[in-house]
C-alpha positions as CSV (number, residue, x, y, z in Angstrom):
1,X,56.8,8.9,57.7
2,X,54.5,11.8,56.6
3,X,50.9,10.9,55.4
4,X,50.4,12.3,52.1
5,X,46.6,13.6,52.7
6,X,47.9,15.5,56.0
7,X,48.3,18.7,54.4
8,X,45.2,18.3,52.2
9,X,43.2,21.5,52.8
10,X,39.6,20.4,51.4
11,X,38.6,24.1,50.1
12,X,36.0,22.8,47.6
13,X,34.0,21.3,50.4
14,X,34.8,24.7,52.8
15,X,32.1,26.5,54.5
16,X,32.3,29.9,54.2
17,X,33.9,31.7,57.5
18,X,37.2,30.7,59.6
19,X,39.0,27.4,59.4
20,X,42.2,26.8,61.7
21,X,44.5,23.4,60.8
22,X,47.5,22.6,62.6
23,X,50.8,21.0,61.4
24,X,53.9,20.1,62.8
25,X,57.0,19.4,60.4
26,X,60.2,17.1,61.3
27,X,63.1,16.3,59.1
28,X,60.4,13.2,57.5
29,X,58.5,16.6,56.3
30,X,61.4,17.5,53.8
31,X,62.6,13.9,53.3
32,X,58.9,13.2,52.2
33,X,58.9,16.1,49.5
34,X,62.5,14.8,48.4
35,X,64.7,17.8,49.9
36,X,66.9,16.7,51.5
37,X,68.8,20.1,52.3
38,X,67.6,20.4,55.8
39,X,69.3,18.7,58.4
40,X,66.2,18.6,61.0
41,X,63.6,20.4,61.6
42,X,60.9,21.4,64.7
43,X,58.7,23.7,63.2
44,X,54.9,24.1,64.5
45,X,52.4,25.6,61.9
46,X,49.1,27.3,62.5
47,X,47.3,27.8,59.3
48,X,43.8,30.3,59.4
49,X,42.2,29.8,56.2
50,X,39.2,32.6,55.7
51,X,37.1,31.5,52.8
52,X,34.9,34.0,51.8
53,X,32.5,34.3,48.4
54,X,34.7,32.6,45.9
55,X,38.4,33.2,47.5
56,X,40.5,32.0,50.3
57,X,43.0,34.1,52.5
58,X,45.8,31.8,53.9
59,X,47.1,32.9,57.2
60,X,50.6,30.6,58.1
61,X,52.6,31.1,61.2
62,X,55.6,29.2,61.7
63,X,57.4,29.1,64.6
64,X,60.3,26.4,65.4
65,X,64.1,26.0,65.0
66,X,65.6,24.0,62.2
67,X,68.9,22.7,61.2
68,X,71.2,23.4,58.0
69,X,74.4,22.9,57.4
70,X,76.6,26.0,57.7
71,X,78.2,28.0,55.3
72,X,81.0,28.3,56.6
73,X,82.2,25.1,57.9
74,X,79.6,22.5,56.7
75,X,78.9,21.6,60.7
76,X,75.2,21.7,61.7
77,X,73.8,25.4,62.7
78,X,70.6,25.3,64.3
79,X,68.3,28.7,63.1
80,X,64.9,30.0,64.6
81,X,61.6,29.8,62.6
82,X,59.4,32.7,63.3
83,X,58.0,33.4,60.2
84,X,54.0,35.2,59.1
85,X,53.3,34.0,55.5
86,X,50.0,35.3,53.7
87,X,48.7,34.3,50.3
88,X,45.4,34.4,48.7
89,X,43.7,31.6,46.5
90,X,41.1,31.6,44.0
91,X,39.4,29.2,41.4
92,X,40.5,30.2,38.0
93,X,40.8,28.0,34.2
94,X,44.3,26.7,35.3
95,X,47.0,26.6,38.1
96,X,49.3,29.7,38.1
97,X,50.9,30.6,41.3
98,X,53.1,33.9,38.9
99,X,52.0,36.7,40.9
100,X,52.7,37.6,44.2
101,X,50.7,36.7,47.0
102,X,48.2,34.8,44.8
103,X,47.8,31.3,43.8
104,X,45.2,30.4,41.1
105,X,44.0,26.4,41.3
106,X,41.8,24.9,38.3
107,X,38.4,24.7,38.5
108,X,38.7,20.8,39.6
109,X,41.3,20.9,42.2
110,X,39.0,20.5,45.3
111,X,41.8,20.0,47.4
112,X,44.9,22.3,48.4
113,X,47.8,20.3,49.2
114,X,49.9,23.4,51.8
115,X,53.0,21.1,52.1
116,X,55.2,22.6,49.3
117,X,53.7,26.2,50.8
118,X,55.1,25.4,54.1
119,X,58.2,23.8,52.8
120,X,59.2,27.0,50.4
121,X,58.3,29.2,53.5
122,X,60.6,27.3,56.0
123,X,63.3,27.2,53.3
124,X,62.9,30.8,52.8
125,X,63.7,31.9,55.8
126,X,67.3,30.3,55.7
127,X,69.4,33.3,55.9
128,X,71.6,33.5,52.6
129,X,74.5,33.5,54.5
130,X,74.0,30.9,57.6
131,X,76.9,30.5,59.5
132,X,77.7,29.9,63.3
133,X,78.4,33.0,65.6
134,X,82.5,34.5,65.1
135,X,84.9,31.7,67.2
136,X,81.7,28.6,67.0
137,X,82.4,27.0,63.9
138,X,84.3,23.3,63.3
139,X,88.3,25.5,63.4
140,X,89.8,22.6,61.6
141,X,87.6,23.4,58.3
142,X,87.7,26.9,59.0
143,X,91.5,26.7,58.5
144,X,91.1,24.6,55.8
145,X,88.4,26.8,53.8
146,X,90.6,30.0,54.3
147,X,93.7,28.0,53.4
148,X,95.6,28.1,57.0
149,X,96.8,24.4,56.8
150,X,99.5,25.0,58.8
151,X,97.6,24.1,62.3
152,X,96.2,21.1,60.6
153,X,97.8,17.8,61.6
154,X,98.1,15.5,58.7
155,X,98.6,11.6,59.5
């Protein structure tokens, strides 16, 4: 099971200059952030965080394979993670994460908890329509989905 302070970035307490953290996120990831959407998952995650005067530039790099169920035929398709993600945080009167590429964190929020970052990131990379290569997926639910029964053996 996933510790909940793992992905606790401590920016309040951050010396100005270059900080590197390092994650790696397994099907517990998602079960521990209750999605439960991704079959498994073997991502690695480098994260740069460049804190400089009063903001912080986020640098993540994913880079895995995980598992989803496919579109087509519901059987597990395993995809490639290789994903650059980019956002920029700042102090600010309350949380508001509305604009692009930006994520404003109250004043007393000394710690940055990445994991839903990371988890929207992965899950964004899902293609909108995952399904196996032409000829790969399960043929009895193919059949079944495009209503060819007739090959279907009933008991």
């Amino acid at each position: 099971m996933m510790k909940k302070d793992t992905y606790l970035i401590p920016l309040a307490q951050m010396p100005e200059g270059e900080q590197k953290y390092e994650f790696h996120c397994g099907k517990d990831f998602f079960e521990s952030l209750d999605r439960r959407e991704m079959l498994d998952c073997d991502v690695n995650v480098n994260l740069v965080v460049k804190h400089k005067n009063d903001a912080y530039k986020l640098l993540f790099t994913l880079d895995g394979n995980m598992t989803v169920a496919c579109h087509r035929c519901l059987d597990p398709l395993t995809l490639p993670v290789d994903v650059e993600y980019e956002t920029s945080v700042r102090y600010g009167d309350e949380y508001d994460d509305s604009a692009d590429g930006i994520l404003i964190i109250p004043q007393d929020m000394v710690k940055l908890d990445v994991a839903p970052i990371i988890a929207d990131t992965i899950e964004l990379s899902i293609p909108m329509r995952a399904v196996h290569p032409e000829g790969e997926c399960n043929a009895d639910m193919e059949r079944y989905v495009t209503g060819s029964t007739d090959d279907i053996e009933e008991d």
